[in-house]
C-alpha positions in Angstrom: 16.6 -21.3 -15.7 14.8 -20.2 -12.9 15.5 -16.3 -11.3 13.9 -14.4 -8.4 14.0 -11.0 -8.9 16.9 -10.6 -7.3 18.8 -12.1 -9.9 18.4 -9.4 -12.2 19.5 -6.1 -10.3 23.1 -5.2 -11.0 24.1 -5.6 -7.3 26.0 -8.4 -5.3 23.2 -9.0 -3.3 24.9 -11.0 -0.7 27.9 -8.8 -0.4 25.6 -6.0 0.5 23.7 -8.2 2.9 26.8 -8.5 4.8 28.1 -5.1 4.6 24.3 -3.6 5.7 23.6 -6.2 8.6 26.8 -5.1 10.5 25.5 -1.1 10.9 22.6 -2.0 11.3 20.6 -1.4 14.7 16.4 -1.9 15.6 14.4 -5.5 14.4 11.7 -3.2 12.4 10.9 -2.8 8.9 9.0 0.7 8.2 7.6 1.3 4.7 6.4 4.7 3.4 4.8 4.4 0.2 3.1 6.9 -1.9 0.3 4.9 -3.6 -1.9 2.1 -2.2 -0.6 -0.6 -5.5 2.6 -0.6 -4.0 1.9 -0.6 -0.4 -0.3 -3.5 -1.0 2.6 -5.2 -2.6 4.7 -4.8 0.1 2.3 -5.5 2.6 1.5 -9.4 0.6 5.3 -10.4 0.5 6.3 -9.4 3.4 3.5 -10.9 5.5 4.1 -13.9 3.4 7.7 -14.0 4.6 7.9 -12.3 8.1 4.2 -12.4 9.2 1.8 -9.8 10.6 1.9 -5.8 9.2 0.6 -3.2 10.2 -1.2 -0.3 8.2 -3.6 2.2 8.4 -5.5 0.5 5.3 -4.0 -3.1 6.5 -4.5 -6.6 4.4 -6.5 -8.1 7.7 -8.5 -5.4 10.1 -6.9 -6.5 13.0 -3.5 -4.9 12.3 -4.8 -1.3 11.6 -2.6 1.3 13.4 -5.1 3.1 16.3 -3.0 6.3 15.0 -1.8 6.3 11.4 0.9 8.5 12.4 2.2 6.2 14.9 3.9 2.8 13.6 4.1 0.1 15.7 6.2 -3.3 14.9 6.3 -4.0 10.8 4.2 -1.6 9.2 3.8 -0.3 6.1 2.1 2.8 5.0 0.1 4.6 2.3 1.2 7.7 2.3 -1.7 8.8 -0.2 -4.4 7.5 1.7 -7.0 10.3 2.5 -5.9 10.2 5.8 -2.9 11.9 4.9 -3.8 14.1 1.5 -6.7 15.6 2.5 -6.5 19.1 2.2 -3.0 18.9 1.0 -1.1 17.9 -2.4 -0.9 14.1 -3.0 3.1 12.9 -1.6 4.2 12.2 -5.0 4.1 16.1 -5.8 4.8 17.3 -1.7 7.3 15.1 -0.1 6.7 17.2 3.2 4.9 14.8 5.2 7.2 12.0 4.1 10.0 13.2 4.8 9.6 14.1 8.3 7.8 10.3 8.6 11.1 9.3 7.0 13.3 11.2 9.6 11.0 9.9 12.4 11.1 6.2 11.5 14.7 6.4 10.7 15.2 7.8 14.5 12.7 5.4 16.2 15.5 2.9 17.5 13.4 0.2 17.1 13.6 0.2 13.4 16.2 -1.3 10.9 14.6 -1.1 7.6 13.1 1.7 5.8 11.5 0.8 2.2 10.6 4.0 0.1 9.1 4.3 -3.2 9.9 7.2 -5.7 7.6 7.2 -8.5 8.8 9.4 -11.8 6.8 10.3 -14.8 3.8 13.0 -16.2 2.5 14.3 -12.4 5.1 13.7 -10.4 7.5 16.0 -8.6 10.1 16.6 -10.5 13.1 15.9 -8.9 11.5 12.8 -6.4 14.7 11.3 -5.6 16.5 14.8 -4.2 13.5 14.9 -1.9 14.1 11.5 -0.7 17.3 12.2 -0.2 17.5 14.9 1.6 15.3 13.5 4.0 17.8 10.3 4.1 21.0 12.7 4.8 19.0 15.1 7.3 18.0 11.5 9.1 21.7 10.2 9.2 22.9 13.9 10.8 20.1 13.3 13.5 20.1 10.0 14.4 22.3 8.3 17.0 22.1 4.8 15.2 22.2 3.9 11.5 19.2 2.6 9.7 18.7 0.8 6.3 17.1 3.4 3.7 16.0 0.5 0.5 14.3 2.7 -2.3 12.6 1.5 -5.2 12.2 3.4 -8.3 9.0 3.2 -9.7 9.4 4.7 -13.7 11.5 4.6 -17.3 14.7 6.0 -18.7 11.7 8.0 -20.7 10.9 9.7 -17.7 11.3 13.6 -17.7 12.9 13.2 -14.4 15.9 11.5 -16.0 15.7 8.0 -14.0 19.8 7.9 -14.0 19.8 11.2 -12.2 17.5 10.3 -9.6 18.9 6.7 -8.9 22.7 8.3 -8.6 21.2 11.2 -6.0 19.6 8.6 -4.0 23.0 5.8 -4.0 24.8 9.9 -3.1 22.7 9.8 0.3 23.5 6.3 1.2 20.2 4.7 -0.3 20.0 1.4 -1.7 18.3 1.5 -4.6 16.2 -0.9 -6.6 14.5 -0.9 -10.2 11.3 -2.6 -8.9 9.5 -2.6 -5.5 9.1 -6.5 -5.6 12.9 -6.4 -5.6 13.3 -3.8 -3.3 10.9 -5.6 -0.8 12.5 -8.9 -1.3 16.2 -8.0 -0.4 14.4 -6.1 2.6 13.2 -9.5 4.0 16.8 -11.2 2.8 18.2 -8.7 5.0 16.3 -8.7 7.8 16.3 -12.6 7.8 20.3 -12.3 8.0 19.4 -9.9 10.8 18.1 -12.5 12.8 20.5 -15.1 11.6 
């Protein structure tokens, strides 16, 4: 047998599909990563599947953002690009700058989709996924429209950050959560496809 990766999360993927698309408001999908790897894979399947993104480090020049603080259509971004961590601690140790990016996307009424990565392990914050989702609650108070928060969680069940932990804190907040960004990514286009359906 043949599986995407879809397959193997322990969701009902197209039950959640259904339940999502009906709250949701904006045509937009937003991605605030904290390493390049990962922002790169998002950035190849969802061109692949919903065309052009923008960056500030984009996969063709002509969609780089004139202001990396500014998102504009589909974009994606690198949260640990220099741009952002110069002269300040890398986002996987300060979620400060992502999580007011998070709040703002998740208020721009554009946007429907929000993918965020939280990466555990050796160098990491320690508790990544109470960051991210206090940044997802303090969103929801603020905003006049609801917005789809997808996480993926980037680590092991060896983790010191006690990967269980972080993925029930982040389902508390309203996230959805997924064990892989390829996963993660690829319900984000499912969904937005059924957005447009």
């Amino acid at each position: 047998d043949t599986y995407t990766l879809l397959d193997l999360v322990d969701v009902d993927v197209d039950e959640l599909i259904e339940s999502e698309k009906n709250k949701i408001s904006g045509k937009y999908i937003r991605g605030l990563y904290s390493g390049g790897t990962l922002a790169d894979e998002a950035m190849v399947l969802l061109s692949e599947a919903i065309g052009p993104i923008w960056s500030p480090t984009p996969l063709v020049s002509a969609y780089t953002l004139d202001d990396p603080n500014a998102s504009k259509e589909h974009t994606i971004v690198d949260m640990g690009d220099d741009v952002f961590t110069r002269g300040r601690p890398h986002p996987m140790i300060d979620f400060t700058m992502r999580k007011e990016r998070l709040i703002k996307e998740y208020n721009d009424p554009d946007v429907a989709i929000i993918l965020v990565d939280v990466v555990l392990g050796y160098g990491s914050h320690m508790n990544p996924g109470n960051e991210t989702a206090e940044a997802i609650k303090e969103a929801r108070v603020s905003a006049s429209k609801y917005t789809s928060v997808i996480v993926n969680i980037c680590g092991t069940y060896n983790d010191p950050q006690n990967y269980e932990q972080q993925k029930k804190t982040l389902e508390e907040s309203g996230a959805i959560v997924f064990p892989s960004n390829a996963s993660a990514v690829n319900f984000a286009i499912k969904l937005y496809r059924g957005l447009k359906s």
